[in-house]
C-alpha positions as CSV (number, residue, x, y, z in Angstrom):
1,X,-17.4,45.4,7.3
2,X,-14.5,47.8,8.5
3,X,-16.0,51.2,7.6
4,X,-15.4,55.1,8.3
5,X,-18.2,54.2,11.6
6,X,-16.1,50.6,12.4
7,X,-12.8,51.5,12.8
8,X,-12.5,50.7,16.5
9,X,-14.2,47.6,18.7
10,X,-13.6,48.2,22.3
11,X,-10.0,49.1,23.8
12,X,-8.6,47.7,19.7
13,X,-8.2,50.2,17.3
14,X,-9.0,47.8,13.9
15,X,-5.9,48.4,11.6
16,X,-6.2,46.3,8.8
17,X,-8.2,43.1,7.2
18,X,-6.3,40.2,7.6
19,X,-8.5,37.5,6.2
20,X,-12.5,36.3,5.9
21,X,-13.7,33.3,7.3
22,X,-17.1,31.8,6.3
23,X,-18.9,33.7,9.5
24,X,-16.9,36.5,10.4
25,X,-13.6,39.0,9.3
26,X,-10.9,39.3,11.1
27,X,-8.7,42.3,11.5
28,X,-6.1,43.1,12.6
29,X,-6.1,45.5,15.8
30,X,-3.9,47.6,17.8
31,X,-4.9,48.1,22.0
32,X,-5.2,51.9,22.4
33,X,-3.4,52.0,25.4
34,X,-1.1,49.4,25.4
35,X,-0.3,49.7,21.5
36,X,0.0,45.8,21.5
37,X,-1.3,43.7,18.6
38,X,-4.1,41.2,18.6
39,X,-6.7,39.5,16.0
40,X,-9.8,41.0,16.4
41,X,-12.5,38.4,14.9
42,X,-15.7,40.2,14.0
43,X,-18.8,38.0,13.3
44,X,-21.2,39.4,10.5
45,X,-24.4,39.7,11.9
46,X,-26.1,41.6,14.7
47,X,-27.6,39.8,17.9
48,X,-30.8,40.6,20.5
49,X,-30.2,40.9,23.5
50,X,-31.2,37.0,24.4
51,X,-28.4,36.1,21.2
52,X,-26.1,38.6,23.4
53,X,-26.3,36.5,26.8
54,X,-25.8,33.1,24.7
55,X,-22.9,34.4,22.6
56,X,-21.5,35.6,26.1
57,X,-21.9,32.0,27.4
58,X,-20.4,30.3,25.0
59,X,-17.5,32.8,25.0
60,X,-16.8,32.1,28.1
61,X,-16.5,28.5,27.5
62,X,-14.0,29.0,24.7
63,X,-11.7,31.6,26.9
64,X,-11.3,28.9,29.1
65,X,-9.5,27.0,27.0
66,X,-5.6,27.3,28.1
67,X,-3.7,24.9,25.1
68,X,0.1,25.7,23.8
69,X,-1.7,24.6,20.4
70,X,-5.2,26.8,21.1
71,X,-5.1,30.3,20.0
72,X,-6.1,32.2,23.1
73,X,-9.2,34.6,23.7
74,X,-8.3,37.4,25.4
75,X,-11.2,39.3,25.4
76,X,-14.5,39.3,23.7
77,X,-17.5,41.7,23.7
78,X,-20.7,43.0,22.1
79,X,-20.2,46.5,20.1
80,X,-23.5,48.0,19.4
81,X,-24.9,44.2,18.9
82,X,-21.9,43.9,16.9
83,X,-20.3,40.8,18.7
84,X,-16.6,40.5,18.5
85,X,-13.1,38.4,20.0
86,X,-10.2,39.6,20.8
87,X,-7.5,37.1,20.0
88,X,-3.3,36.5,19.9
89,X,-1.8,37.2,16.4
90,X,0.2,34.8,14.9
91,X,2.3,36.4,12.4
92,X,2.8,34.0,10.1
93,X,-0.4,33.2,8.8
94,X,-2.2,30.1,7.9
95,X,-1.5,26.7,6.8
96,X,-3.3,27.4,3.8
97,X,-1.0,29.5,3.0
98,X,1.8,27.2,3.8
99,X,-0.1,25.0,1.6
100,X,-2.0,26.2,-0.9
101,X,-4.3,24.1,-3.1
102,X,-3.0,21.7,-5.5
103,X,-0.3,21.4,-3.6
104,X,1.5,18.3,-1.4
105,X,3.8,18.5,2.2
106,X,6.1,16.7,3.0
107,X,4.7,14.0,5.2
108,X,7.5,14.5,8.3
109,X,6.1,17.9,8.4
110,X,2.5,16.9,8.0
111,X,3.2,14.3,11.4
112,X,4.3,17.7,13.3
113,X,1.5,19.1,12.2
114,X,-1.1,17.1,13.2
115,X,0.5,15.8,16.1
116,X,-0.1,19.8,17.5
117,X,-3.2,20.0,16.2
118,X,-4.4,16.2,17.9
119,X,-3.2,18.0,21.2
120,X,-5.5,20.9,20.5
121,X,-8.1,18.7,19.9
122,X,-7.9,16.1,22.4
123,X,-7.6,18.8,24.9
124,X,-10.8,20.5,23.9
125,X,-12.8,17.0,23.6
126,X,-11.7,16.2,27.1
127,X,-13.3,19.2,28.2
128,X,-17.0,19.0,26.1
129,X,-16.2,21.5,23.1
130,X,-16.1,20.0,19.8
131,X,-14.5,22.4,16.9
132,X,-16.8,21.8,14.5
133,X,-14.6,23.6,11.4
134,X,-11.2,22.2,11.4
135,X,-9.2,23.0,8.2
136,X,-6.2,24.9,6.9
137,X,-7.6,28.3,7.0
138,X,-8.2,27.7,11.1
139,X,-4.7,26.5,11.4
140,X,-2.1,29.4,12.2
141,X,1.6,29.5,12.4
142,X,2.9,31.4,16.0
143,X,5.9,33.4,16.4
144,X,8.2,30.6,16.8
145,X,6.0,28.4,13.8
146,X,3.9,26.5,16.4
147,X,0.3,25.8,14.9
148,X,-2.0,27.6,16.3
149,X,-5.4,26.3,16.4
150,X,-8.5,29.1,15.6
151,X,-12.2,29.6,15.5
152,X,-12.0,26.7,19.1
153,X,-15.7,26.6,19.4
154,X,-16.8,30.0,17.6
155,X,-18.6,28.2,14.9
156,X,-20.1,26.6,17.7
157,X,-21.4,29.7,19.5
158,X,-22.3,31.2,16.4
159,X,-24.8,28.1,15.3
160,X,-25.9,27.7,18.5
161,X,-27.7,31.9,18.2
162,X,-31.0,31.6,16.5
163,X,-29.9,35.1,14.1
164,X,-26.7,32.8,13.4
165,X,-28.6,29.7,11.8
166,X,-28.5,31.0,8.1
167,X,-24.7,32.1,7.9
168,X,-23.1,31.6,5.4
169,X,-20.5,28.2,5.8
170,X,-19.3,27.7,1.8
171,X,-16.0,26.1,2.2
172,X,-17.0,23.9,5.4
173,X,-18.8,20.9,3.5
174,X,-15.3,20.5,2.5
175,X,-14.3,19.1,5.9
176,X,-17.7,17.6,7.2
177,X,-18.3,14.8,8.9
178,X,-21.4,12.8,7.6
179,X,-22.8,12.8,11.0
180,X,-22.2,16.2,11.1
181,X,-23.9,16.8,7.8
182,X,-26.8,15.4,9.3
183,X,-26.8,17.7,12.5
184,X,-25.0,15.0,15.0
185,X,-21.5,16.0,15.0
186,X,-19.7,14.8,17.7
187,X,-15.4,14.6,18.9
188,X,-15.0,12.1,16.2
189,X,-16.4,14.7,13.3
190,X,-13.2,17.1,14.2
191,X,-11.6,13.8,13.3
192,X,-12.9,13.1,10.1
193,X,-12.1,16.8,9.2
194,X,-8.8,16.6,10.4
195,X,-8.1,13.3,8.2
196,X,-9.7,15.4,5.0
197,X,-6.9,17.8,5.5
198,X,-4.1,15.2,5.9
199,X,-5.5,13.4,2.7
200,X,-5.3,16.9,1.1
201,X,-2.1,17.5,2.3
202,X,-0.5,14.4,1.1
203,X,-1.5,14.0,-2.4
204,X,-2.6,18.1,-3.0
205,X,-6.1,17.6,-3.5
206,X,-9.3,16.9,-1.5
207,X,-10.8,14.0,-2.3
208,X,-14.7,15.0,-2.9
209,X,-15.0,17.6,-5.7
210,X,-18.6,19.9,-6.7
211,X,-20.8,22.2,-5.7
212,X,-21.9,22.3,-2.1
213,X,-24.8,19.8,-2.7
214,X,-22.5,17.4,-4.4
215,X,-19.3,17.9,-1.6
216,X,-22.0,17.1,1.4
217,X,-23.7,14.1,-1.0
218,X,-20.2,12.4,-1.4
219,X,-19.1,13.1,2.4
220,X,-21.7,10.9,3.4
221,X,-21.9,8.1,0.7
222,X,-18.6,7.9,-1.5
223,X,-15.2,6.2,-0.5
224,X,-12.6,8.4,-1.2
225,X,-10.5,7.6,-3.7
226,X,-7.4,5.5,-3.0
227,X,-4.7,7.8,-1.9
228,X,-1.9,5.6,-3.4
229,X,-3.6,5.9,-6.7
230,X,-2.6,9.4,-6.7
231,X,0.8,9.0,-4.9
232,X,2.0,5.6,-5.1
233,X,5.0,5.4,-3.2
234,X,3.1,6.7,0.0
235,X,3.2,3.8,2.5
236,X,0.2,1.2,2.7
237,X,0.3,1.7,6.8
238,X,-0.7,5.4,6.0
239,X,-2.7,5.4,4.0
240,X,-4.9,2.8,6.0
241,X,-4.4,4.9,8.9
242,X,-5.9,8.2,6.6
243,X,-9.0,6.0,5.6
244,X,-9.8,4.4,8.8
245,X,-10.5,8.2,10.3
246,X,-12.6,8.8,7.4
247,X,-14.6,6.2,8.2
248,X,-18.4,7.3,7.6
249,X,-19.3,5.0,10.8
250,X,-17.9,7.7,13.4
251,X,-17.9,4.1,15.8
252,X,-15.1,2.8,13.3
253,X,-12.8,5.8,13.2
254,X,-10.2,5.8,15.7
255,X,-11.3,5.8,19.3
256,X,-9.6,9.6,19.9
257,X,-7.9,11.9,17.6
258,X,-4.6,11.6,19.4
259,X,-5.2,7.8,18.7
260,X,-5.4,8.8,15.2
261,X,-2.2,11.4,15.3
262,X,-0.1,8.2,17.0
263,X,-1.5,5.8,14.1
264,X,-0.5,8.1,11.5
265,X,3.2,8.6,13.4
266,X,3.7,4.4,14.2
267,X,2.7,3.8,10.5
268,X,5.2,6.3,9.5
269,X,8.1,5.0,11.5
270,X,6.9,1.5,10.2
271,X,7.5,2.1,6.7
272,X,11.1,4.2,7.3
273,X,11.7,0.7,8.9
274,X,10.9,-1.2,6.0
275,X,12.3,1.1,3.7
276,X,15.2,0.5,5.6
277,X,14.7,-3.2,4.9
278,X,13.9,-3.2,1.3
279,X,15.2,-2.9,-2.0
280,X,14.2,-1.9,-5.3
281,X,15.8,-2.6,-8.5
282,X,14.6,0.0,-11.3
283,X,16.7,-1.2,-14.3
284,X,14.2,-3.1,-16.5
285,X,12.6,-1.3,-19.5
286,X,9.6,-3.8,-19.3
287,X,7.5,-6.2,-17.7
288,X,9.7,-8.4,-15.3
289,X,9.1,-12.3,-16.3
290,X,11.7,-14.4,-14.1
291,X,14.2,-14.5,-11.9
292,X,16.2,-16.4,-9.4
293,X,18.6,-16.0,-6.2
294,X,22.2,-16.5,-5.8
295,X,22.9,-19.5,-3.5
296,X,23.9,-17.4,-1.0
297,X,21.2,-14.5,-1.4
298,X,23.7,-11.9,-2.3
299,X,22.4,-11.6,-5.9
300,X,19.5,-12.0,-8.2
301,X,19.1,-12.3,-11.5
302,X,16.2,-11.3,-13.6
303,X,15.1,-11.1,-17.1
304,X,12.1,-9.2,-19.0
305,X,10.1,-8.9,-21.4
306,X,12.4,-7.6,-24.1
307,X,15.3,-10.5,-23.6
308,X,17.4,-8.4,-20.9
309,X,19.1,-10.5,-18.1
310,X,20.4,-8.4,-15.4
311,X,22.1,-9.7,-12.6
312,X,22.4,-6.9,-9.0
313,X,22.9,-7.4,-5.3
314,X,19.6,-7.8,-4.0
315,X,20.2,-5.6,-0.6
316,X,21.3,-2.3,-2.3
317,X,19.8,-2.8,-6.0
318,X,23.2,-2.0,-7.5
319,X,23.6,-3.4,-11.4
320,X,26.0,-6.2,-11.9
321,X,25.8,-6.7,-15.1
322,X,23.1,-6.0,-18.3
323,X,22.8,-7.9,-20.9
324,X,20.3,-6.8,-23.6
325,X,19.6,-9.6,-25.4
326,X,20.3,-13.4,-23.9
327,X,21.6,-14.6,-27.4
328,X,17.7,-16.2,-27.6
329,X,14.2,-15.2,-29.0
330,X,11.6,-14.3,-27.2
331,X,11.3,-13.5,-23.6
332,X,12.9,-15.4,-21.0
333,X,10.2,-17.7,-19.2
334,X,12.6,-19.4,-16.5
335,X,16.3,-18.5,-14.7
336,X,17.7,-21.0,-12.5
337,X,21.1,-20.3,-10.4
338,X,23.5,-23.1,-9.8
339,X,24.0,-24.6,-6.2
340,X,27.5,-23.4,-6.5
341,X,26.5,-19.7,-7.8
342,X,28.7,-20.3,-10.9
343,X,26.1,-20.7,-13.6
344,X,22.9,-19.3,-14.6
345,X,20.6,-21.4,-16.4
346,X,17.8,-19.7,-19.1
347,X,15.0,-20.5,-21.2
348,X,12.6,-18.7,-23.0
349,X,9.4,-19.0,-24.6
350,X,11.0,-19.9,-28.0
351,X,11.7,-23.2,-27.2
352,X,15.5,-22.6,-26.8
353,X,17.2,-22.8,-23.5
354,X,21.1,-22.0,-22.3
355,X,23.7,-22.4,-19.3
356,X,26.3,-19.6,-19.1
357,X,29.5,-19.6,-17.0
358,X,28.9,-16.3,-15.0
359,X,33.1,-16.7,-14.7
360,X,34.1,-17.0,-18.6
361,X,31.3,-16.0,-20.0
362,X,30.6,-18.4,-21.9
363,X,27.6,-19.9,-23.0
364,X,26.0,-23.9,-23.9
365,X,22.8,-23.7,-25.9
366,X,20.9,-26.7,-24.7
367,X,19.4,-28.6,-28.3
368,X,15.7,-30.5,-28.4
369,X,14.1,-28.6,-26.0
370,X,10.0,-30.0,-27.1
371,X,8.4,-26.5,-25.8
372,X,8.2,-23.0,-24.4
373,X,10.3,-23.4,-21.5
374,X,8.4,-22.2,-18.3
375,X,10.7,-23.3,-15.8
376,X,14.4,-24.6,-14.7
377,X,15.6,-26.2,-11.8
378,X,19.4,-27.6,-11.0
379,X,19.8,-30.6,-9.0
380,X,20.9,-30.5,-5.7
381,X,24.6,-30.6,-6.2
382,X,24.1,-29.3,-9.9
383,X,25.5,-32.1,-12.2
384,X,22.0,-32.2,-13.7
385,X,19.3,-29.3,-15.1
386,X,15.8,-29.8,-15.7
387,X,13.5,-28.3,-17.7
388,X,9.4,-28.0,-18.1
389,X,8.0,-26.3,-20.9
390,X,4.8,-25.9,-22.5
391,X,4.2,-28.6,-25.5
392,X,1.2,-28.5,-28.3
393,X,-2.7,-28.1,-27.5
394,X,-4.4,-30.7,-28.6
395,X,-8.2,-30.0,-28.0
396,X,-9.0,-29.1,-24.4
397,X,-5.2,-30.7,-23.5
398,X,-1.8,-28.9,-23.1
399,X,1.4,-30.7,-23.3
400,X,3.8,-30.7,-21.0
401,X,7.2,-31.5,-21.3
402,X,10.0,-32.6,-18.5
403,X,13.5,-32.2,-19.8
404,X,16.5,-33.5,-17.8
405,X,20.2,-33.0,-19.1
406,X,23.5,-33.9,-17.6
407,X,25.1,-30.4,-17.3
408,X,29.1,-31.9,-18.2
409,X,28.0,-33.2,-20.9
410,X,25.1,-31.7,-22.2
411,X,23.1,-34.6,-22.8
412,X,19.5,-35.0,-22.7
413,X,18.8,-38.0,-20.7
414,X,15.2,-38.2,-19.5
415,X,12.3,-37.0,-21.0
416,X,8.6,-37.3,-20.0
417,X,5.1,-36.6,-21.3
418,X,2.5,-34.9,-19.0
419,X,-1.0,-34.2,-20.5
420,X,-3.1,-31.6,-18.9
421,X,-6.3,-30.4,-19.2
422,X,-6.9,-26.6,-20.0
423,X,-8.8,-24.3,-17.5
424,X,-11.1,-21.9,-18.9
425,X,-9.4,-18.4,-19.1
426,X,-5.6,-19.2,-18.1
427,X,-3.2,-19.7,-20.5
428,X,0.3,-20.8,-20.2
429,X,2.0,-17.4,-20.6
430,X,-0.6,-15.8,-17.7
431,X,0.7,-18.3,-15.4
432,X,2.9,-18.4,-12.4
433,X,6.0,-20.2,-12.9
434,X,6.0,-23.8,-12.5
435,X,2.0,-23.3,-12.6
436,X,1.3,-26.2,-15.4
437,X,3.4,-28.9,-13.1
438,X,5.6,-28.2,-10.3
439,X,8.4,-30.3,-10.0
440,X,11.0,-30.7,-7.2
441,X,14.5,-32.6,-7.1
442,X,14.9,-35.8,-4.4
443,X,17.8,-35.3,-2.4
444,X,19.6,-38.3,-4.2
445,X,20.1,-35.8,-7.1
446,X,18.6,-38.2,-9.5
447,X,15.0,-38.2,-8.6
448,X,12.3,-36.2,-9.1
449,X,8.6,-35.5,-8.2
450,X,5.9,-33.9,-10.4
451,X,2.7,-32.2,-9.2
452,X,0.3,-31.3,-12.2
453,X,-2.9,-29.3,-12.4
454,X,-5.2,-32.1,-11.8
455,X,-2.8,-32.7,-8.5
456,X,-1.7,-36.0,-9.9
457,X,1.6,-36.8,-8.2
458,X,4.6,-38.9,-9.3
459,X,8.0,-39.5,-8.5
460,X,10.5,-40.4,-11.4
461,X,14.3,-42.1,-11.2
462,X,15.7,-40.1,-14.2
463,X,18.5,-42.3,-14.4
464,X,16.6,-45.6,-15.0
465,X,13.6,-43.7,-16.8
466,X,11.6,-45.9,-14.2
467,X,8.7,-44.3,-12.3
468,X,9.2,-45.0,-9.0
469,X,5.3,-43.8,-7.2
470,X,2.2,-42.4,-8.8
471,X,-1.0,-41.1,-7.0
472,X,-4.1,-40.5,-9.2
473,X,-6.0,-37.3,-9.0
474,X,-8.6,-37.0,-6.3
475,X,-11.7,-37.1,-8.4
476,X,-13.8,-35.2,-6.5
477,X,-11.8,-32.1,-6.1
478,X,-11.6,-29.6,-8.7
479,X,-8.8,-29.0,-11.4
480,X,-6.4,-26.3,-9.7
481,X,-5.4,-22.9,-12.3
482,X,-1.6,-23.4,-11.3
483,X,0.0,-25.3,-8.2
484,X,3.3,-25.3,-6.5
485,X,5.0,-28.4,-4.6
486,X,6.7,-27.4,-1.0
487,X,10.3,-27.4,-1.0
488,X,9.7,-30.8,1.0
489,X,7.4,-32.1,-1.4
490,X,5.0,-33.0,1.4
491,X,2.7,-30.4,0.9
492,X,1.3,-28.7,-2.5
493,X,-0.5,-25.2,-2.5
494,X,-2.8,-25.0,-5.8
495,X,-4.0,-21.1,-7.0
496,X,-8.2,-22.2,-7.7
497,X,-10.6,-20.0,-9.4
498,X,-12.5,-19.0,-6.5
499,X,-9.5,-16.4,-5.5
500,X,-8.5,-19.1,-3.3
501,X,-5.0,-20.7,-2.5
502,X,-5.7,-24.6,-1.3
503,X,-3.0,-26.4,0.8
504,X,-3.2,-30.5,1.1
505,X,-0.6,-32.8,1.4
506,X,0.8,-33.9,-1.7
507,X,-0.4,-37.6,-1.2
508,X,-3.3,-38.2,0.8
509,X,-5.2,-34.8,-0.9
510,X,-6.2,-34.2,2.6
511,X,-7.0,-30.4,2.9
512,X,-4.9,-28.8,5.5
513,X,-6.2,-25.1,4.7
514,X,-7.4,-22.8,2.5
515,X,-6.7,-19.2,2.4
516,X,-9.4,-16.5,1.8
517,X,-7.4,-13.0,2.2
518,X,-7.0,-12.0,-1.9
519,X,-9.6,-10.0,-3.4
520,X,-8.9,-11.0,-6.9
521,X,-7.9,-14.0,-8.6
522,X,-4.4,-15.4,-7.5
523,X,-1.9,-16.0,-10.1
524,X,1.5,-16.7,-8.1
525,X,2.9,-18.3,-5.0
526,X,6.3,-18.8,-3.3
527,X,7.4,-21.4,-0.8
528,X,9.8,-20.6,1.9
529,X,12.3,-22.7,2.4
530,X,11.3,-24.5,5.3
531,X,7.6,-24.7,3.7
532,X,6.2,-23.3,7.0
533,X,4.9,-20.2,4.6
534,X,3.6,-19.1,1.4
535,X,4.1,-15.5,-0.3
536,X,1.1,-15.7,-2.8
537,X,-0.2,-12.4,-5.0
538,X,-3.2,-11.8,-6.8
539,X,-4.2,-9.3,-9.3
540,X,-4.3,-6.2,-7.1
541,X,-0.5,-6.3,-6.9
542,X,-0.8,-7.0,-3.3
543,X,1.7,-10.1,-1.9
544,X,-0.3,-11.9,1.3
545,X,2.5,-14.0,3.7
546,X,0.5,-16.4,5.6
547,X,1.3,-19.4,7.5
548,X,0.8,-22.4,5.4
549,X,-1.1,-24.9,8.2
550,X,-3.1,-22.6,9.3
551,X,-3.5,-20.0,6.6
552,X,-3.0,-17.3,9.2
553,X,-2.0,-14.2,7.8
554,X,1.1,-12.6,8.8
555,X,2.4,-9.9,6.8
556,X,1.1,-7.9,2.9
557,X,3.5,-5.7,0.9
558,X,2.4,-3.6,-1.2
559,X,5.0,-1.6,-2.8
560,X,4.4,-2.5,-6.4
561,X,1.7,-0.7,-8.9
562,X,1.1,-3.1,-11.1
563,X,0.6,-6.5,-11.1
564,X,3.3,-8.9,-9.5
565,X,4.6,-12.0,-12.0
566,X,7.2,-13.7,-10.2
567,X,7.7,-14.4,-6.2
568,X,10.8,-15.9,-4.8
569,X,12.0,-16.7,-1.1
570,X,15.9,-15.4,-0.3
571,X,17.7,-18.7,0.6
572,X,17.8,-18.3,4.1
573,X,13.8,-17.6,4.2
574,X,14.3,-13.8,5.4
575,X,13.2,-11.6,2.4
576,X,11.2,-12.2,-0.6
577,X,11.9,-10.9,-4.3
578,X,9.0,-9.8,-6.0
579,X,9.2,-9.4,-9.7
580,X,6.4,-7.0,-11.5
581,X,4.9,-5.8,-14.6
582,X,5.7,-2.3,-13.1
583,X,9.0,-2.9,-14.7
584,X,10.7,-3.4,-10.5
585,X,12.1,-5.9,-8.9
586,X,11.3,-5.2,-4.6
587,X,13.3,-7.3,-2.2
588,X,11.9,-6.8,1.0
589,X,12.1,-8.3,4.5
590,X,9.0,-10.7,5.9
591,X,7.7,-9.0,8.8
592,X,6.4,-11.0,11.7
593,X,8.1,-14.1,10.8
């Protein structure tokens, strides 16, 4: 536009181009008096004299706005029918030039961001004017790097002109509102756009792609995609907060865009705190199959696919030792950590099982183990271990096999029989541990109670070899995929095929509550040690804490991105250890316990 007939637009002498918008250039200019700087904003079209006095109108509107965060107008006029605004100049460009394209920020200095630009924004909503183009290109840096906000209500005055209804807006769609696609925009559409550019900003790319057409279809039908697929260490919080204001239902946005801006900061400060209360152990080479606290929750131990057993202080993730192969074939399927933290027992799915002295060294390789051993458990004061592990099919029945041995001595001294029927599409490597039968130690250290699939329960003396109680199956309630007995054996929570997790008590089968938060089929669940709750995940790698009488939901972690094997409380019923086919191990504190 700036030609040998254009080189001066009221008291500003027009220097130099400084960018194009979608509606107008801006230059520039230099006051010919004053000799002081200013953006002079030149709109490309021509108005009549009726587009004159509305242009002036809304002008006026806009020159009233007086924001730290709002670049000013300082004058504005009509050259020949040329209409143009005189504007501060902030020297240091535009956040799209901060940030070009491709591109990610970091997110402490995308909070400063928006927090100025929410100001802006809330301040022009509270006083009727609705931006209408907010991106990166409107978004300037001032002399001392403050974010300027541009082009406050200009596309509105232009739109508004008859002559203005055909300019040309390629770029907006980008950062359009459904409503506003549709000709409603309203204080939440500068919301929406705003969230498009901290999605943008956070993972370097916008999440609608195309032509024009195709941008404006998606805005108002397509979910954007995930923004954790793309950057999967960003905070759940955050991202939840980022999809809420991008909402297609302006009505389920947040109710102001400084509500938004504080969402986005308290989600933030959430997960510093939780990163501040988590761990995560990286050391595994493959998928993460078992482990097991220390007595007194200062270590875990945990063992993958490809027979390594590491052992690390579960509150700073730091190695202990690695061993790279457990001197037994196969993968380990169960760990099990002595009451006195001196041993670690281990099986694997090779039928061979093993105690080691964590002191000497030294290892006792356990002999006529009947099956794939799934899980280990050490009596309460850990003169005896027991074992479960997956026998022979026989038809549509699995064997299942109940080891006990007396740890001094070695011997086997109990062994028991459980015959269980096989649900359709679980096998016994998919499932959780303990997931065929459950079994928990009596306090008397000699007996023990099994829970199996069918939810038949019995109680053993595995000194006498005498069962001492046996409920039958409720017969009309359905086969469970995997169940877990309460650390009090009073209660048993069973994983079903509807994506459910059932709680009843362990003899009467009365139901106490079901829980309906998983979106996918659960696979694992963890106690806490007072059995008032139940860490349970399914297979969106998602672990659900919820209370285990009421199935009220307290808390979901979702730090891992892949799917989670093996859950397990911290002794004193604080943190949870999460083991994953991501190849980590998260420890990570409960919140809202």
């Amino acid at each position: 536009m700036m030609t040998n007939t254009l080189q001066r637009l009221g008291n500003y002498r027009l220097l130099h181009r400084l960018g194009t918008g979608g509606f107008a250039e801006v230059y520039l200019g230099e006051h010919v008096y004053l000799k002081t700087h200013a953006a002079i904003k030149v709109l490309r079209t021509q108005l009549s004299s009726q587009d004159i006095q509305q242009f002036i109108k809304e002008a006026q509107i806009i020159a009233l706005l007086n924001h730290p965060h709002i670049l000013r107008v300082l004058d504005f006029g009509v050259d020949d029918t040329i209409p143009f605004l005189v504007m501060d100049y902030a020297p240091h460009g535009t956040l799209r030039e901060v940030c070009p394209r491709g591109h990610r920020m970091p997110l402490p200095t995308i909070l400063s961001y928006v927090k100025q630009v929410a100001s802006a924004l809330q301040y022009a909503h509270a006083n009727n004017v609705i931006h209408r183009d907010v991106k990166p290109e409107n978004m300037l840096l001032g002399r001392n790097n403050e974010v300027m906000l541009s082009d406050f209500g200009i596309a509105v005055a232009a739109h508004r002109t008859s002559s203005l209804k055909t300019l040309d807006t390629a770029g907006t769609p980008h950062y359009m509102a459904p409503e506003h696609i549709r000709g409603k925009p309203r204080p939440a559409s500068d919301q929406y756009a705003l969230g498009l550019v901290v999605y943008e900003w956070l993972c370097g790319t916008r999440p609608f792609h195309g032509d024009i057409l195709q941008v404006m279809y998606q805005q108002a039908n397509t979910a954007p995609p995930p923004l954790r697929k793309t950057v999967p260490t960003l905070s759940p919080d955050i991202e939840q907060v980022v999809l809420q204001a991008l909402a297609k239902d302006p009505h389920q946005r947040f109710v102001s865009i400084e509500a938004f801006a504080k969402a986005l900061e308290d989600a933030h400060q959430r997960s510093l705190r939780e990163n501040m209360q988590r761990c995560m152990y990286r050391g595994h080479v493959s998928s993460v199959t078992a482990l097991a606290w220390s007595s007194d929750g200062t270590h875990i131990a945990t063992a993958d696919y490809h027979e390594q057993m590491h052992i690390w202080k579960s509150m700073t993730g730091v190695p202990c030792s690695v061993d790279s192969h457990a001197d037994i074939p196969g993968p380990v399927g169960g760990i099990a950590w002595s009451p006195d933290g001196m041993y670690l027992a281990f099986g694997n799915r090779s039928a061979a099982a093993v105690i080691r002295s964590l002191v000497t060294g030294e290892e006792r390789v356990l002999d006529d183990l009947c099956g794939n051993v799934d899980v280990m458990a050490w009596s309460p004061n850990g003169s005896r271990l027991a074992s479960g592990s997956v026998g022979k099919v026989y038809g549509d029945t699995q064997v299942y096999i109940v080891q006990i041995w007396d740890t001094l001595t070695e011997e086997s001294i109990f062994t028991h029989y459980l015959y269980l029927p096989l649900v359709k599409g679980r096998s016994w490597f998919s499932l959780a541990k303990g997931g065929f039968v459950s079994m928990r130690w009596l306090p008397d250290n000699t007996g023990m109670t099994f829970v199996n699939l069918d939810k038949t329960v019995e109680t053993w003396d595995t000194t006498t070899q005498k069962r001492l109680f046996a409920q039958d199956a409720h017969s009309h309630r359905a086969a469970a995929c995997a169940v877990a007995l309460s650390p009090d054996g009073k209660s048993l929570a069973s994983l079903m095929a509807d994506q459910t997790v059932e709680v009843s008590e362990a003899i009467s089968g009365h139901i106490l509550c079901t829980y309906r938060g998983h979106q996918g089929l659960v696979h694992v669940v963890a106690w806490s040690p007072d059995s008032k709750y139940i860490a349970s995940s399914s297979t969106d790698a998602a672990v659900h804490v919820w209370d285990a009488k009421t199935g009220q939901h307290v808390y979901t972690y979702q730090g891992h991105t892949s799917r989670v094997n093996v859950l397990a409380w911290s002794p004193d019923g604080r943190h949870v250890a999460s083991a994953s086919s991501d190849r980590t191990v998260h420890t990570w504190q409960v919140q809202g316990l």
